[in-house]
C-alpha positions in Angstrom: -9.5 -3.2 18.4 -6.7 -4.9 17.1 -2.9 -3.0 16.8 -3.4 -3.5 13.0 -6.4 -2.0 12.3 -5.4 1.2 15.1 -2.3 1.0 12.3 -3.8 1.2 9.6 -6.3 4.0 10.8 -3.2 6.1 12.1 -1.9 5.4 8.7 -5.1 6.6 6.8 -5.1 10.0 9.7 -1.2 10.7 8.8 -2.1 10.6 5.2 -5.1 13.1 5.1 -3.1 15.1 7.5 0.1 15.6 5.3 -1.9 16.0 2.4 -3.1 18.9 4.2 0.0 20.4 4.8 0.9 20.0 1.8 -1.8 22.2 0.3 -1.5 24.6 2.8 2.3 24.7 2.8 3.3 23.4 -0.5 5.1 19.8 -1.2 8.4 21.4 -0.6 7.8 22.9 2.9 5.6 20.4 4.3 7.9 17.9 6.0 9.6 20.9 7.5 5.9 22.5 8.5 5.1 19.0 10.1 8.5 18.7 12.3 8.5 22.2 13.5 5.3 22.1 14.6 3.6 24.4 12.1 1.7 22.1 10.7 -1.2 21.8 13.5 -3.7 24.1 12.1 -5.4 27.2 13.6 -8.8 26.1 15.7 -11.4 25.4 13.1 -9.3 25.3 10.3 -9.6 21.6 8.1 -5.6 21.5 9.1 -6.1 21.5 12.9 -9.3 18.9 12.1 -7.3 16.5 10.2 -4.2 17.1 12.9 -6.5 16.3 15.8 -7.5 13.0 14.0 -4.1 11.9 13.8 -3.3 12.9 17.2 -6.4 10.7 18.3 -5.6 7.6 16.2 -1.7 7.7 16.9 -2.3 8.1 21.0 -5.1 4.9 20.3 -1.9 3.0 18.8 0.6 4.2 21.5 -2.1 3.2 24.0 -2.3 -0.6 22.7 
């Protein structure tokens, strides 16, 4: 796969992921949620879903 596209679907992962965050957190605490590691979800949840799919697709970029 090329680097863009594994860009542009870490991209697309980040996005649904802090969207997320913010409805679980609110707009103003989600940044803070995501850097202090809050923002990973309990197992199950649609956060942790969403976090492992960004997790996936930015270790796929990283790899490449």
């Amino acid at each position: 796969m090329s680097k863009l596209k594994l860009h542009q679907e870490l991209a697309a992962a980040d996005k649904a992921w802090m969207a997320e965050v913010a409805v679980v957190f609110g707009e103003r605490e989600a940044g803070m949620a995501r850097f202090h590691d809050r923002a990973n979800g309990a197992p199950g949840s649609r956060l942790r879903e969403l976090y492992n799919l960004y997790v996936k697709a930015r270790d796929a970029y990283d790899a490449n």
